[in-house]
N, CA, C and O atoms as a GROMACS GRO file, in nm:
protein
  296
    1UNK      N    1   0.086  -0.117   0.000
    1UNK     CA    2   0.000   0.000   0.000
    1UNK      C    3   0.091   0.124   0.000
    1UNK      O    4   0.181   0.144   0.081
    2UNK      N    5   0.065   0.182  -0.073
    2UNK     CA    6   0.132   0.337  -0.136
    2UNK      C    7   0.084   0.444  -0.003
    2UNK      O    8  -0.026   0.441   0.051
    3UNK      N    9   0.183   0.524   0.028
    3UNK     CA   10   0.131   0.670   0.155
    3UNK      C   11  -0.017   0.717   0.102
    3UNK      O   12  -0.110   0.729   0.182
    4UNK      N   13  -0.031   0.739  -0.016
    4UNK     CA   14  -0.154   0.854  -0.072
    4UNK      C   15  -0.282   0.736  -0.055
    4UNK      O   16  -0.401   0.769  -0.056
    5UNK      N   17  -0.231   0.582  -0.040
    5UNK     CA   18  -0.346   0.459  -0.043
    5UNK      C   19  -0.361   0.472   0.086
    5UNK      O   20  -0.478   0.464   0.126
    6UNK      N   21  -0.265   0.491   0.177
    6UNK     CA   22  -0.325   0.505   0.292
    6UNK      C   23  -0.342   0.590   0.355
    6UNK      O   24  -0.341   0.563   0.475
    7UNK      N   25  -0.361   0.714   0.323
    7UNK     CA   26  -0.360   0.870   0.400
    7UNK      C   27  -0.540   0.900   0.263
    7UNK      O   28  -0.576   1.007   0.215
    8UNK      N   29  -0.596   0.787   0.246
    8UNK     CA   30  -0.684   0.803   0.120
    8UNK      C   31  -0.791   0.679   0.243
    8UNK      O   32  -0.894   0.698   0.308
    9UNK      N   33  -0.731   0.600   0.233
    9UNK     CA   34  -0.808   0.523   0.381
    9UNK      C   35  -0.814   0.563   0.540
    9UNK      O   36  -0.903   0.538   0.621
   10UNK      N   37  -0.709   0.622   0.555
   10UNK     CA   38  -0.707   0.736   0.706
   10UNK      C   39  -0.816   0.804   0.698
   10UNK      O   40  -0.905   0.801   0.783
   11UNK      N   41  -0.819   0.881   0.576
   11UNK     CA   42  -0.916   1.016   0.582
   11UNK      C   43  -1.078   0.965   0.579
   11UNK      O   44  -1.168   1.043   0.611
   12UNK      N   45  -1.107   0.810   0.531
   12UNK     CA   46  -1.241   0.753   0.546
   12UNK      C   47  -1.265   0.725   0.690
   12UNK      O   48  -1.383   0.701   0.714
   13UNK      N   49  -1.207   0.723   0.767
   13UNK     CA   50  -1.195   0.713   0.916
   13UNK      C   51  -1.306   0.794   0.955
   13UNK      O   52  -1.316   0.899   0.893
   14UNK      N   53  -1.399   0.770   1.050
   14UNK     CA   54  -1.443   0.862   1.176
   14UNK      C   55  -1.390   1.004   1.212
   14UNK      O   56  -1.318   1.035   1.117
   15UNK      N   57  -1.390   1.091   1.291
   15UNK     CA   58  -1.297   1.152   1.323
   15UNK      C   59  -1.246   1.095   1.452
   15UNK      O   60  -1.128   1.116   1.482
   16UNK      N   61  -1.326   1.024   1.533
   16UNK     CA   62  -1.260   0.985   1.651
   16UNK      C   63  -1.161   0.851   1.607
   16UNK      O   64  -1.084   0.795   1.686
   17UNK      N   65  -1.175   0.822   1.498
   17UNK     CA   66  -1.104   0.702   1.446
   17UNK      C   67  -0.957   0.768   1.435
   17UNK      O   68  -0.854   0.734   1.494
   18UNK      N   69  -0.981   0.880   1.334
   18UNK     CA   70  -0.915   0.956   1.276
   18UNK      C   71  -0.799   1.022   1.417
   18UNK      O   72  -0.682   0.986   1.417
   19UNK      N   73  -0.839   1.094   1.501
   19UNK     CA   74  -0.810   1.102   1.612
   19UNK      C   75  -0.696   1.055   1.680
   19UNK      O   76  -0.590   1.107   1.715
   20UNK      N   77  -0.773   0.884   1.695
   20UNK     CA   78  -0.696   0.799   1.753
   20UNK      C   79  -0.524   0.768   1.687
   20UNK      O   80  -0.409   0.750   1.729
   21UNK      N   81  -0.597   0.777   1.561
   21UNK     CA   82  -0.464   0.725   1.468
   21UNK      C   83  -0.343   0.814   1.451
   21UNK      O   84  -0.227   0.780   1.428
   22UNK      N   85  -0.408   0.968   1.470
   22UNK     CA   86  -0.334   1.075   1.469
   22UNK      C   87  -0.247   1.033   1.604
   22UNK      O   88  -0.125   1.021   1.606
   23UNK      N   89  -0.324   1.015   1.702
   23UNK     CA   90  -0.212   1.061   1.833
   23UNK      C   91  -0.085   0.930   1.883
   23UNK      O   92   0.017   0.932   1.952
   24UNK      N   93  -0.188   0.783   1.774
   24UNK     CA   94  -0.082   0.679   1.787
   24UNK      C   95   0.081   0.723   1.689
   24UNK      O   96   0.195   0.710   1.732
   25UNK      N   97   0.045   0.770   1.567
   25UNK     CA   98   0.148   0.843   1.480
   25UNK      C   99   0.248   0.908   1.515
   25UNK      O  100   0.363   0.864   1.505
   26UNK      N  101   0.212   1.046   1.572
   26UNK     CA  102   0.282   1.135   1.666
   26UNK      C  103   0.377   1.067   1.815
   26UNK      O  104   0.493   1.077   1.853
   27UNK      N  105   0.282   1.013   1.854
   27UNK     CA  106   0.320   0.913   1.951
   27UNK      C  107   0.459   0.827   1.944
   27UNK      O  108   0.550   0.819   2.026
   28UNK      N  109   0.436   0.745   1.774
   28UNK     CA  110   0.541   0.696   1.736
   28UNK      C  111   0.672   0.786   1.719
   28UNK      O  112   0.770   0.728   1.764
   29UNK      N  113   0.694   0.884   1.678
   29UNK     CA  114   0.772   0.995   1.686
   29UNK      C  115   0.870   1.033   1.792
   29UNK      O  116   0.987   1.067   1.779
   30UNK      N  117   0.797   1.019   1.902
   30UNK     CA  118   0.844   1.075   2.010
   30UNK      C  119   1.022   0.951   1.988
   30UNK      O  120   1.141   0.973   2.011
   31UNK      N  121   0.952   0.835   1.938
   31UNK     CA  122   1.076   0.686   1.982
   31UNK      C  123   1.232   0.752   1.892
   31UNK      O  124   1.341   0.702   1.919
   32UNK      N  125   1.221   0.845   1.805
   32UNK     CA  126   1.336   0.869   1.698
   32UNK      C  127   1.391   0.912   1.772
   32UNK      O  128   1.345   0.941   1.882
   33UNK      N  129   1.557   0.939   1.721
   33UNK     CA  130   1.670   0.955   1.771
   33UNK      C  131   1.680   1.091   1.695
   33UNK      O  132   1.636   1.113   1.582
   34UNK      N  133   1.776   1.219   1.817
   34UNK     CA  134   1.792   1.331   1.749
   34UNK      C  135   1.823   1.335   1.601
   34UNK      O  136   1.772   1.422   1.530
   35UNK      N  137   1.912   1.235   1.550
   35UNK     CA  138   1.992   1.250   1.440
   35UNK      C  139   1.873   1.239   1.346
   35UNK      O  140   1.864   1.316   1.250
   36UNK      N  141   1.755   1.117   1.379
   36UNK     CA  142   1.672   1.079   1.295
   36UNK      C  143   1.551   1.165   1.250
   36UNK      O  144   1.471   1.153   1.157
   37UNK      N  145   1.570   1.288   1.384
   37UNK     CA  146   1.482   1.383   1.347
   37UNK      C  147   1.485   1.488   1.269
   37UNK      O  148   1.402   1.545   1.199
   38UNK      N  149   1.701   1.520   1.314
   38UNK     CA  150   1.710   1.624   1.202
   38UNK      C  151   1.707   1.551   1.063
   38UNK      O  152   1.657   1.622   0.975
   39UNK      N  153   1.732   1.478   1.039
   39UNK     CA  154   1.705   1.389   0.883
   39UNK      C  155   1.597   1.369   0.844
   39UNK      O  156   1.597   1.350   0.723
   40UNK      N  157   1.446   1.361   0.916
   40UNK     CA  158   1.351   1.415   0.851
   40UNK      C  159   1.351   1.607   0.832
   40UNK      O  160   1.306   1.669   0.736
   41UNK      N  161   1.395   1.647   0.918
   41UNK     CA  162   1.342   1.794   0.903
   41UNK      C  163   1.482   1.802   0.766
   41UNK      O  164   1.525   1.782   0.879
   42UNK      N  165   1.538   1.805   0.704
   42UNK     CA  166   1.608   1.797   0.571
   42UNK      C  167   1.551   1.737   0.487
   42UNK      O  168   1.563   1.770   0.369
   43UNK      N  169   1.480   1.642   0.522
   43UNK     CA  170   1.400   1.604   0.349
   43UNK      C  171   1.307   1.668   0.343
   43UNK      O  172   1.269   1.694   0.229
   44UNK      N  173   1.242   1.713   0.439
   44UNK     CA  174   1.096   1.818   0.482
   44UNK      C  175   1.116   1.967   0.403
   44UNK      O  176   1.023   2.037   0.361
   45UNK      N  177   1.247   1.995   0.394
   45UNK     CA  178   1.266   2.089   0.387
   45UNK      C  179   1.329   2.092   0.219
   45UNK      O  180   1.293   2.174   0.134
   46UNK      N  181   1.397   2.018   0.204
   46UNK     CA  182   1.438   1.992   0.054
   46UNK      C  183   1.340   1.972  -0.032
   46UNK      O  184   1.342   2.025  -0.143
   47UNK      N  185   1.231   1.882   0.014
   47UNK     CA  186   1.101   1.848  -0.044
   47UNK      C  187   1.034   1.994  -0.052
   47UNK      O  188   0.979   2.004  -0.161
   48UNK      N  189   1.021   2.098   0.018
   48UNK     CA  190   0.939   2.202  -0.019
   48UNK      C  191   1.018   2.300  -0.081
   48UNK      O  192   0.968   2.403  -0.126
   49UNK      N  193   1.164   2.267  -0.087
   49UNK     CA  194   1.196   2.402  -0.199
   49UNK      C  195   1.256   2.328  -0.293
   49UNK      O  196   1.348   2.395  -0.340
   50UNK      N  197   1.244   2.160  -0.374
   50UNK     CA  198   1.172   2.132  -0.461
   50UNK      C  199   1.053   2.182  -0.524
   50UNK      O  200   1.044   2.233  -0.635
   51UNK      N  201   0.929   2.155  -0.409
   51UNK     CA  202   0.794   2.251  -0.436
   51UNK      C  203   0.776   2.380  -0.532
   51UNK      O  204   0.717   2.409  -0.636
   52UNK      N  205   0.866   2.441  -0.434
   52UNK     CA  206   0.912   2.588  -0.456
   52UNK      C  207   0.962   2.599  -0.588
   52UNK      O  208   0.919   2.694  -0.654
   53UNK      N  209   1.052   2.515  -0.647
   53UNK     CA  210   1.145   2.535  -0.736
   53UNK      C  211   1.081   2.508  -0.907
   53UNK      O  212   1.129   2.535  -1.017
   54UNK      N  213   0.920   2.426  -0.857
   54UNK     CA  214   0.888   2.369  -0.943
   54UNK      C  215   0.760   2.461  -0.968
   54UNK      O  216   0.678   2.433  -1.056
   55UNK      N  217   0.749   2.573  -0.884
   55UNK     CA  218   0.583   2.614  -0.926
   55UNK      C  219   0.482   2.556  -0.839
   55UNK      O  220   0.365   2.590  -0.854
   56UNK      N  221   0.517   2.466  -0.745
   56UNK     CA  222   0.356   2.411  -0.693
   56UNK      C  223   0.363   2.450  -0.564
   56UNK      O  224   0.291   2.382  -0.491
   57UNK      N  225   0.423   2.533  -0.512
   57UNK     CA  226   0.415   2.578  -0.400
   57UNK      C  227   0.445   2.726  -0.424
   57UNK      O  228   0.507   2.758  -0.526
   58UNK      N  229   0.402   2.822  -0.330
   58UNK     CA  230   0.420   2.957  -0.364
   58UNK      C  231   0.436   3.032  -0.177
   58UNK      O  232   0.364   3.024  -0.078
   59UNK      N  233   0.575   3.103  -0.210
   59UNK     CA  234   0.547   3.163  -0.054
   59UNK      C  235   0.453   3.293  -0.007
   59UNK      O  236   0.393   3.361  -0.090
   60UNK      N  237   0.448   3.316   0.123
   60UNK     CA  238   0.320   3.419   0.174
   60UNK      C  239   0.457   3.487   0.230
   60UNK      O  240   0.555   3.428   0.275
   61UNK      N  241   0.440   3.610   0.217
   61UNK     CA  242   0.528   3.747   0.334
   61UNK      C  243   0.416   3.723   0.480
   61UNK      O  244   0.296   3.732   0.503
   62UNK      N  245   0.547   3.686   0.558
   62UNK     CA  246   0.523   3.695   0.689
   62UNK      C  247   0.457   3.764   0.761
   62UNK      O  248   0.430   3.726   0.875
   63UNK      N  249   0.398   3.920   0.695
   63UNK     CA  250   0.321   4.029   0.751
   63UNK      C  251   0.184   3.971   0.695
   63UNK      O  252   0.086   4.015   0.756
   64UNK      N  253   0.158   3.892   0.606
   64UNK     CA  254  -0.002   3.798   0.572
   64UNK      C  255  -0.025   3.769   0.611
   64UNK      O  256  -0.134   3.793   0.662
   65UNK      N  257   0.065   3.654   0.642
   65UNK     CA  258   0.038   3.516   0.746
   65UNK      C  259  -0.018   3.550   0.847
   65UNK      O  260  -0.125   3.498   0.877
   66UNK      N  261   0.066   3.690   0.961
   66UNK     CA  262  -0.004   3.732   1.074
   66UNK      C  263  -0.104   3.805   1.080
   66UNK      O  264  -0.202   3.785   1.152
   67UNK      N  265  -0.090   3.884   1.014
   67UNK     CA  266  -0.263   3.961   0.984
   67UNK      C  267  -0.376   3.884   0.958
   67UNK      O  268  -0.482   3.901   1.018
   68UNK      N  269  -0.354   3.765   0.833
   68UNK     CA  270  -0.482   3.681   0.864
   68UNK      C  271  -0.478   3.583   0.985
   68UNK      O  272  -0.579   3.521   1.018
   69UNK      N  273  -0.356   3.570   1.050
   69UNK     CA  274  -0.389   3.467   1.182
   69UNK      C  275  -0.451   3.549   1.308
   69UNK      O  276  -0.527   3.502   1.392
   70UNK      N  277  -0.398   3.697   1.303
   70UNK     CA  278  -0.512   3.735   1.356
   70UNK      C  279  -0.621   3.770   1.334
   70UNK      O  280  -0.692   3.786   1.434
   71UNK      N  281  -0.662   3.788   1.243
   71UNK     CA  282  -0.812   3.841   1.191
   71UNK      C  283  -0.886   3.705   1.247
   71UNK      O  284  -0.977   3.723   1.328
   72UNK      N  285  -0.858   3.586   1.214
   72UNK     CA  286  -0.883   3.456   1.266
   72UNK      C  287  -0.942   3.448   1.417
   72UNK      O  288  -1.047   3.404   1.464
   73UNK      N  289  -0.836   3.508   1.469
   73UNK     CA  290  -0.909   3.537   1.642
   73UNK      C  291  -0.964   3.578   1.662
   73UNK      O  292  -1.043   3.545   1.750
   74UNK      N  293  -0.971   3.745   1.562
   74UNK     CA  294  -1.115   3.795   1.645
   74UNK      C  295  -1.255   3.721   1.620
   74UNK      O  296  -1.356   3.758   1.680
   0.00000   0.00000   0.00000
């Protein structure tokens, strides 16, 4: 089963299903080793300025982001 086959069956979940599965995931996380974490945050990060590089991602100026995160609150 392919990530998108199963993040395609996750999302048919309940939300309390959904929920559950989220916090077992995260959960799993906690078990990695520093090294293993900065080595995801490098593909995380290579992967989005790929994104970037290709057109399918586009950045926001930081003065957006906060103005609509607060407009959000009120």
């Amino acid at each position: 089963m392919t990530i998108d086959e199963l993040k395609r069956e996750a999302l048919r979940l309940d939300p309390s299903g959904r929920a559950d599965l989220a916090r077992e995931l995260l959960r799993s996380l906690d078990d990695l080793s520093e090294n293993e974490v900065d080595r995801l945050w490098v593909e995380e990060a290579l992967r989005r300025d790929a994104e970037l590089d290709a057109g399918l991602a586009r950045t926001i100026p930081a003065d957006e982001v906060f103005a609509a995160a607060r407009a959000r609150l009120r």
